[in-house]
C-alpha positions as CSV (number, residue, x, y, z in Angstrom):
1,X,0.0,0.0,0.0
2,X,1.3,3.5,-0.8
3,X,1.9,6.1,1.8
4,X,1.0,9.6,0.6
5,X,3.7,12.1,0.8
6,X,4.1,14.0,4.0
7,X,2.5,17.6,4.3
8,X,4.8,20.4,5.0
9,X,3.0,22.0,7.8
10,X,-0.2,20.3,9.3
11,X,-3.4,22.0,8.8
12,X,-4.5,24.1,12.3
13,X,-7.8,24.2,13.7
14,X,-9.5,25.9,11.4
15,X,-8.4,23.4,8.7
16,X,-6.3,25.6,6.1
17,X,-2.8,25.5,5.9
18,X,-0.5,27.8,7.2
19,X,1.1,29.0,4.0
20,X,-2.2,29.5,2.4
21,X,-3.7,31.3,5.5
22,X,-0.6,33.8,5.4
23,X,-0.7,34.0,1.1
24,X,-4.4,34.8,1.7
25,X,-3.1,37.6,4.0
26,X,-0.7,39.1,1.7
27,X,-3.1,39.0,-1.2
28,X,-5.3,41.0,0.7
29,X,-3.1,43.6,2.3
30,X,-1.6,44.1,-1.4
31,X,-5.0,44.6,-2.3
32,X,-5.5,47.1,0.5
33,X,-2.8,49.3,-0.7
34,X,-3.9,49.4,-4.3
35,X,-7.4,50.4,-3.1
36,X,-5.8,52.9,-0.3
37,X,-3.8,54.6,-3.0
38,X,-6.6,54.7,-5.7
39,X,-9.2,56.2,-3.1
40,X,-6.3,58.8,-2.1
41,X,-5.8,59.6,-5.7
42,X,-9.7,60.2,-6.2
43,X,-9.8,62.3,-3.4
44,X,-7.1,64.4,-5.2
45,X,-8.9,64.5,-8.0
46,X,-12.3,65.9,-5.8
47,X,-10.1,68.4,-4.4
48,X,-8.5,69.9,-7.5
49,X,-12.0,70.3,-9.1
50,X,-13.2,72.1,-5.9
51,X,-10.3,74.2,-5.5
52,X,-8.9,75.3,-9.7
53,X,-12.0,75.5,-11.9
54,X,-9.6,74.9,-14.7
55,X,-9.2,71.3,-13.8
56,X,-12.3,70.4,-14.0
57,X,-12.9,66.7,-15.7
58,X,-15.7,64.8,-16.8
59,X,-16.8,64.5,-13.6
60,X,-15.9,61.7,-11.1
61,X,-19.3,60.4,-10.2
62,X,-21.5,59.5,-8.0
63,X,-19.2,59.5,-4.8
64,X,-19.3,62.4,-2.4
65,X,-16.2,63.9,-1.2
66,X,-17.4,63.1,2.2
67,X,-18.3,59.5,2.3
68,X,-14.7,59.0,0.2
69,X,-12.9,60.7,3.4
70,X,-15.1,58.5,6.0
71,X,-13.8,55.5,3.8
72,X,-10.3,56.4,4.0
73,X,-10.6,57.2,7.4
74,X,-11.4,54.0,8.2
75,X,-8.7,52.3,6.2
76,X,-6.7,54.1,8.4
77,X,-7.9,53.5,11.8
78,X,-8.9,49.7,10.7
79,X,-4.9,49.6,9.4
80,X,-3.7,51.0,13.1
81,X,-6.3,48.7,14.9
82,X,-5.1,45.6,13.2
83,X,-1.1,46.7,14.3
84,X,-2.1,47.2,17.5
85,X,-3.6,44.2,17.9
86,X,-0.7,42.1,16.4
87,X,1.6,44.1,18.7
88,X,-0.3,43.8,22.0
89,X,-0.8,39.7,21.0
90,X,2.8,39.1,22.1
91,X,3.0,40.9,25.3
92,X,0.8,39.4,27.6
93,X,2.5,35.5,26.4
94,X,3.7,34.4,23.4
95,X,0.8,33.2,20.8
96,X,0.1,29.7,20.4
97,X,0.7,28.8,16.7
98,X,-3.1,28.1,16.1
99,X,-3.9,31.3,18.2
100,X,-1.3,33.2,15.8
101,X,-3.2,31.6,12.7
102,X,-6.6,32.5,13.9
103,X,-5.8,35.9,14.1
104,X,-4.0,36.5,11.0
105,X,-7.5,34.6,9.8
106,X,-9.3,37.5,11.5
107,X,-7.4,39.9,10.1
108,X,-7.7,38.9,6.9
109,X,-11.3,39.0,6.7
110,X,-11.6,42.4,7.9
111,X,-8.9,43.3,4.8
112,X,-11.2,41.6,2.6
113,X,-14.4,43.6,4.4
114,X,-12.3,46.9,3.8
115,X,-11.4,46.2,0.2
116,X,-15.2,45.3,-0.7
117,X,-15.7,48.8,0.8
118,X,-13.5,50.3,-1.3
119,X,-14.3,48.5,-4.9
120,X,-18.3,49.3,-4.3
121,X,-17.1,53.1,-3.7
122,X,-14.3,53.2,-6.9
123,X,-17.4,51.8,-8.8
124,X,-19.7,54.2,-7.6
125,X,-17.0,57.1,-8.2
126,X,-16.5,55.6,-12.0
127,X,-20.3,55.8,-12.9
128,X,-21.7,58.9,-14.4
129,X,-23.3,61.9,-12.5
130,X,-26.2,61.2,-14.6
């Protein structure tokens, strides 16, 4: 009978692997800084049409200027709240490995909660101001 090959790291308690659990994680903090930087540069755009007439494009949309700043502002605070918590996890006792991966898990999801945020509202922001 054959013997199938050895995993390289056994699955943890929520039954992914570690290397897929931390690629998921880097997908989606790459994807956070895409969207970060394209909000930013839409809200550069909003400002230049407010402030030099002369600028003025197409139009961006459908996206207020306010609701794109209460979107970045929560990037940033959710960005600060995550590195707080991966900074406090350590000081109280080390993480357990599977404590470690459910909370890069956790983290991840919230990534993927703020980059949903931030597709809807670069979709709105694309549309016409029909």
């Amino acid at each position: 009978m054959k013997v199938p090959p050895a995993q390289k790291e056994p699955p943890l308690c929520s039954g992914i692997m570690p290397d897929t659990v931390f690629k998921n994680w880097m997908i989606a903090v790459a994807l956070l800084l895409q969207n970060y930087r394209q909000l930013r540069n839409l809200q550069a755009r909003y400002y230049l049409e407010l402030h030099l007439p002369m600028a003025h494009s197409a139009g961006i949309g459908q996206c207020s200027l306010r609701e794109l700043q209460r979107l970045i502002n929560l990037f940033e605070s959710e960005i600060e709240a995550l590195l707080k918590d991966m900074n406090k996890s350590g000081k109280q006792r080390p993480l357990t490995l599977s404590e470690s991966h459910n909370q890069v898990i956790a983290h991840t999801q919230r990534l993927h909660q703020l980059n949903y945020q931030a597709q809807l509202r670069l979709q709105v922001a694309d549309q016409s101001a029909s």
